[in-house]
C-alpha positions in Angstrom: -103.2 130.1 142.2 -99.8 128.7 143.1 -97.0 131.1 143.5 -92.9 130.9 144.4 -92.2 132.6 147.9 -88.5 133.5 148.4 -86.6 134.6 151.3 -83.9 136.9 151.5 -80.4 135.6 152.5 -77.7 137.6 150.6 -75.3 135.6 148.7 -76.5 132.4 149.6 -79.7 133.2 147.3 -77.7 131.1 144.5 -79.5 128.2 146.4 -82.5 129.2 145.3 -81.7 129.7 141.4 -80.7 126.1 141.6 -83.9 125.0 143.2 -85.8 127.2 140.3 -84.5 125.1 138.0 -85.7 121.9 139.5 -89.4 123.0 140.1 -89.6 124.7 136.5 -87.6 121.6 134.8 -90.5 119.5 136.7 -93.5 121.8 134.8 -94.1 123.8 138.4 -95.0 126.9 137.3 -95.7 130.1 139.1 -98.9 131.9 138.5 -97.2 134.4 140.3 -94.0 135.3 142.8 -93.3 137.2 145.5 -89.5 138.1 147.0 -87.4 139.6 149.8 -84.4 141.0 149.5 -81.9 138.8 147.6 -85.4 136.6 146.8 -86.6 139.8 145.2 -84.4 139.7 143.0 -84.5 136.4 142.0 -88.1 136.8 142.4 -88.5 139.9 139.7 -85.8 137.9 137.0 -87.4 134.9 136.6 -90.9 136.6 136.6 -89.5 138.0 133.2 -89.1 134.5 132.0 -91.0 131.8 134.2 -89.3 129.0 132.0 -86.0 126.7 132.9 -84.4 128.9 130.1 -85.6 132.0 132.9 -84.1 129.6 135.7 -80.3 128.9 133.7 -80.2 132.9 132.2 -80.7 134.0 136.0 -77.6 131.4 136.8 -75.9 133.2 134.6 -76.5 136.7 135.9 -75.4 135.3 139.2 -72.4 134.3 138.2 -71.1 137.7 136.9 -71.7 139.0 140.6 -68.4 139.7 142.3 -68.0 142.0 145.3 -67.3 145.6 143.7 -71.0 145.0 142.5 -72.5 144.7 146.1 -69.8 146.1 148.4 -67.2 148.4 146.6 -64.4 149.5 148.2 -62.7 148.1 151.1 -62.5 147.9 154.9 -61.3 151.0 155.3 -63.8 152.4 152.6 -66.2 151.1 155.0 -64.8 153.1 158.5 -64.5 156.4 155.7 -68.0 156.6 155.4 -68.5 155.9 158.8 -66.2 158.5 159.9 -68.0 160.9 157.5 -72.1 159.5 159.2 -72.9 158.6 156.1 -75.9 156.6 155.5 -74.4 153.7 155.2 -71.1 151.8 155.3 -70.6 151.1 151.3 -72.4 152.5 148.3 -75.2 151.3 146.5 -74.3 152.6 143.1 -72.3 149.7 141.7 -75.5 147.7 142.8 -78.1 149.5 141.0 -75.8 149.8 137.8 -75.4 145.8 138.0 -79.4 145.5 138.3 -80.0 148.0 135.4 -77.8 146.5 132.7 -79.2 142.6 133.4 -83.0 143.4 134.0 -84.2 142.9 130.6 -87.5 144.5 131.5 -88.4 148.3 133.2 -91.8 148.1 134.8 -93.8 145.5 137.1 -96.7 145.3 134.1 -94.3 144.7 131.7 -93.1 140.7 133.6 -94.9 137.7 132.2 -96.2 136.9 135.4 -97.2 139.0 138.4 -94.1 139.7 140.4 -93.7 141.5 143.9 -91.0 143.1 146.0 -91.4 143.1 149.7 -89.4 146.1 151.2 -90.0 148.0 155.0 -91.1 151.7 155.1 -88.2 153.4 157.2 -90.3 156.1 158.9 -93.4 153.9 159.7 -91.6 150.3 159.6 -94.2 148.9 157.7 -94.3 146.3 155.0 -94.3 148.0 151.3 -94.8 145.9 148.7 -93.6 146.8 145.0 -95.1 145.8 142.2 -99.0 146.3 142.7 -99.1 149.2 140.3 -97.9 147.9 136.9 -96.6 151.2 136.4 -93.6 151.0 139.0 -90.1 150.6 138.2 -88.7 146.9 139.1 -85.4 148.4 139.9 -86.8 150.3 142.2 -88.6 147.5 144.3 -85.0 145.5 143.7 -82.9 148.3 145.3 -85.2 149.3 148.0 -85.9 145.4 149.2 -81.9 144.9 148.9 -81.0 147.6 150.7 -79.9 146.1 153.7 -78.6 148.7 156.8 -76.5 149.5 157.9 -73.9 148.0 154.7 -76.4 149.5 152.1 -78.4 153.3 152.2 -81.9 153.5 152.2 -83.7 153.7 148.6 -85.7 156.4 148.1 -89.1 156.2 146.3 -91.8 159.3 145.9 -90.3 160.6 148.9 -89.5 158.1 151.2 -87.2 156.0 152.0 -87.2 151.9 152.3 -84.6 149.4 153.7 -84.7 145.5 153.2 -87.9 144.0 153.4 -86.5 141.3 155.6 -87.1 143.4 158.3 -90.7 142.7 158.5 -91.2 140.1 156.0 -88.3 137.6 155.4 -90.4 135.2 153.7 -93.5 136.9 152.2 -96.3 134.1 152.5 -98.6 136.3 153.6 -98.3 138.9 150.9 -98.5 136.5 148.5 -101.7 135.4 150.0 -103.0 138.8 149.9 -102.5 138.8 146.7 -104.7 135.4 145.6 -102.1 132.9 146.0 -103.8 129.4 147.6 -100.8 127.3 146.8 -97.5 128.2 147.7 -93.9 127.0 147.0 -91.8 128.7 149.6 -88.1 129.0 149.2 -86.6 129.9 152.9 -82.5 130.5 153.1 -82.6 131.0 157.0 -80.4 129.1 158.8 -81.1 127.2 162.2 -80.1 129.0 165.1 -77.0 128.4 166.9 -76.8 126.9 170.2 -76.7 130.1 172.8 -73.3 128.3 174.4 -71.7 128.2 171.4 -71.8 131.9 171.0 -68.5 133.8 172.1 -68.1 136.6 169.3 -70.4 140.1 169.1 -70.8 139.1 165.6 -71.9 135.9 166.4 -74.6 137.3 168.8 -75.9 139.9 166.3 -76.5 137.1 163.8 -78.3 135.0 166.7 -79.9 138.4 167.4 -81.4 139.5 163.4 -82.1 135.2 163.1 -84.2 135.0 166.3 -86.2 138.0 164.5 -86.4 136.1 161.5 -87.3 132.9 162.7 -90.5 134.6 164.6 -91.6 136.4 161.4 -91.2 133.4 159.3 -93.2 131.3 162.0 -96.1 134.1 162.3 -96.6 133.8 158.1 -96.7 130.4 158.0 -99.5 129.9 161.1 -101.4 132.7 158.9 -101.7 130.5 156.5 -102.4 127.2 158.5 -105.3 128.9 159.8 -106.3 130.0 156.0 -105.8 126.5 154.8 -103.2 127.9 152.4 -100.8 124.8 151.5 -97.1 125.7 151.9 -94.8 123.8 150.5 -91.1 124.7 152.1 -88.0 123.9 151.0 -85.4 124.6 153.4 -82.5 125.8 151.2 -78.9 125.6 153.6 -75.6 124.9 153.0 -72.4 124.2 155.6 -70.3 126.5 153.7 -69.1 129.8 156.1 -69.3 132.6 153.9 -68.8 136.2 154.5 -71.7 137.8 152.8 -69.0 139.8 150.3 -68.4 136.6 148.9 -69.4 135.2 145.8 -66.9 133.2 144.4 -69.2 130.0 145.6 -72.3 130.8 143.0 -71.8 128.2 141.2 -71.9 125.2 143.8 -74.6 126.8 145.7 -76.4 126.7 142.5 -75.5 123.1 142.1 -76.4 122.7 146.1 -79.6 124.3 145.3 -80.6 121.9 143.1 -79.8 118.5 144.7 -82.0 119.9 147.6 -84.9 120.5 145.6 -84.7 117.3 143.7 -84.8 115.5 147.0 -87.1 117.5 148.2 -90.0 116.7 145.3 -88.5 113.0 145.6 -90.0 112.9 149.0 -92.7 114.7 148.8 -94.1 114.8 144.9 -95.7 117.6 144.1 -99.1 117.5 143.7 -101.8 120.6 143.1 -104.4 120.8 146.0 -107.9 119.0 144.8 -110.7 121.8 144.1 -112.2 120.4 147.7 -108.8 122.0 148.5 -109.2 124.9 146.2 -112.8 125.6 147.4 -112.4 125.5 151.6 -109.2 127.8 150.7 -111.0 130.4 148.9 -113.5 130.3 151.4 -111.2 130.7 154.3 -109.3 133.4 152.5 -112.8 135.4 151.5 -113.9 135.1 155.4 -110.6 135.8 156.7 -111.0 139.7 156.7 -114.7 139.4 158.5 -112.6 137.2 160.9 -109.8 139.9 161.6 -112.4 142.6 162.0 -114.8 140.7 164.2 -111.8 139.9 166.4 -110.4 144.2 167.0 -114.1 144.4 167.5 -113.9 142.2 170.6 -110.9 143.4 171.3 -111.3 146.8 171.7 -114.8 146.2 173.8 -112.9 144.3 176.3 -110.1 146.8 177.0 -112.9 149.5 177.2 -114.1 147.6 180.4 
């Protein structure tokens, strides 16, 4: 079962709509996909449509974005709610009006192939993962994956709250996993770290800060599946444009960028599915993988009783 993991990364997710484009223009197909944050969204569109015409009409949702749909209101809009300790620093109500009038589609049963949102549980700051009761509401997976402190409030669902899944999940390999995939197409936004001399600014150092978080995340998912025998195919999607993340006057050449990556990418590398020898040693790793886990807290536990 091959599915499309995508990463979260703000405005720079354009990359990946250009990349779609070249994996579905290719015949790749998703049986299924799985998204953080801005790769949620993507994620959750083009599960409505898993076509290139999917690919070019999520293009052209992304390039109606503008800033008053993600970050309304101004600097000083921004120190107002502060000044008033409000949840956040700008309102997610543009936002969720944006996601309701392009979604074509309510609920997670309702996509044409399995789609999931990968958001973190405020009070317990576990992963939560939309979408595996059909009977959810996409927009709600979208606004509580995207909902990035402290720029964005957290989304409230059946009484609690969730923040952006890249918290605990940046790039969701694992949950796809968990959820039968044993081929995966990953589409990873993250940046390379900056050399720590060439850091000067507190901004700077918060970004090193949140990326160094990332990076280890990221790193932990993809082992998981080494040791699974899960074939991950990454495609490192960055760019050398510096962008503030209220700007996205740049969708359209990070689309194009997108794509040029991910042509080179499959040039390199052709994509091939995994032979059922493959197939076969991956089920069975995944299947014994739980037996594993437990077998290990077992052990565990009896050595730090003595």
């Amino acid at each position: 079962m091959l599915a499309f993991v995508l990463s979260g990364g703000g405005n720079r997710g354009a990359l990946q709509v250009g990349a779609l484009q070249v994996l579905l223009e290719a015949g790749i197909k998703p049986d299924l996909v799985v998204g953080t944050s801005v790769g949620a969204v993507n994620a959750l569109f083009l599960a409505c449509d898993p076509t290139p015409r999917g690919a070019y009409r999520l293009a052209e949702v992304w390039l109606q974005v503008r800033k008053e749909d993600v970050y309304p209101g101004t600097h000083l809009t921004a120190l107002w709610n502060l000044a008033r300790r409000r949840e956040s620093l700008f309102s997610n109500a543009n936002w969720y009006r944006f996601v309701h009038r392009h979604m074509p589609v309510r609920r997670f049963g309702e996509l044409q192939v399995p789609g999931y949102a990968v958001a973190t549980d405020l009070e317990t700051g576990r992963v939560h993962v939309f979408g595996d009761d059909p009977d959810e509401h996409i927009i709600d997976g979208i606004m509580a994956s995207t909902a990035l402190p402290p720029l964005h409030p957290p989304w409230r669902v059946g009484g609690r709250r969730y923040i952006d899944g890249g918290a605990v999940a940046d790039l969701p390999v694992r949950v796809a996993m968990e959820r039968g995939a044993d081929e995966i197409v990953a589409l990873n936004l993250a940046n390379t770290l900056t050399p720590g001399e060439q850091l000067r600014t507190l901004a700077g150092i918060v970004h090193q800060a949140i990326g160094a978080l990332i990076v280890r995340h990221v790193t932990a998912d993809l082992e998981y599946a080494q040791l699974r025998n899960v074939r991950v195919r990454t495609i490192q999607l960055r760019h050398q444009l510096s962008l503030p993340p209220w700007d996205f006057s740049h969708s359209a050449e990070l689309i194009a960028l997108g794509r040029e990556i991910a042509r080179a990418a499959l040039q390199a590398e052709p994509f091939e599915s995994p032979s059922w020898r493959d197939r076969l040693a991956a089920h069975v790793a995944r299947v014994s993988a739980p037996m594993l886990d437990a077998v290990q807290n077992v052990i565990g536990r009896r050595l730090v009783a003595r």
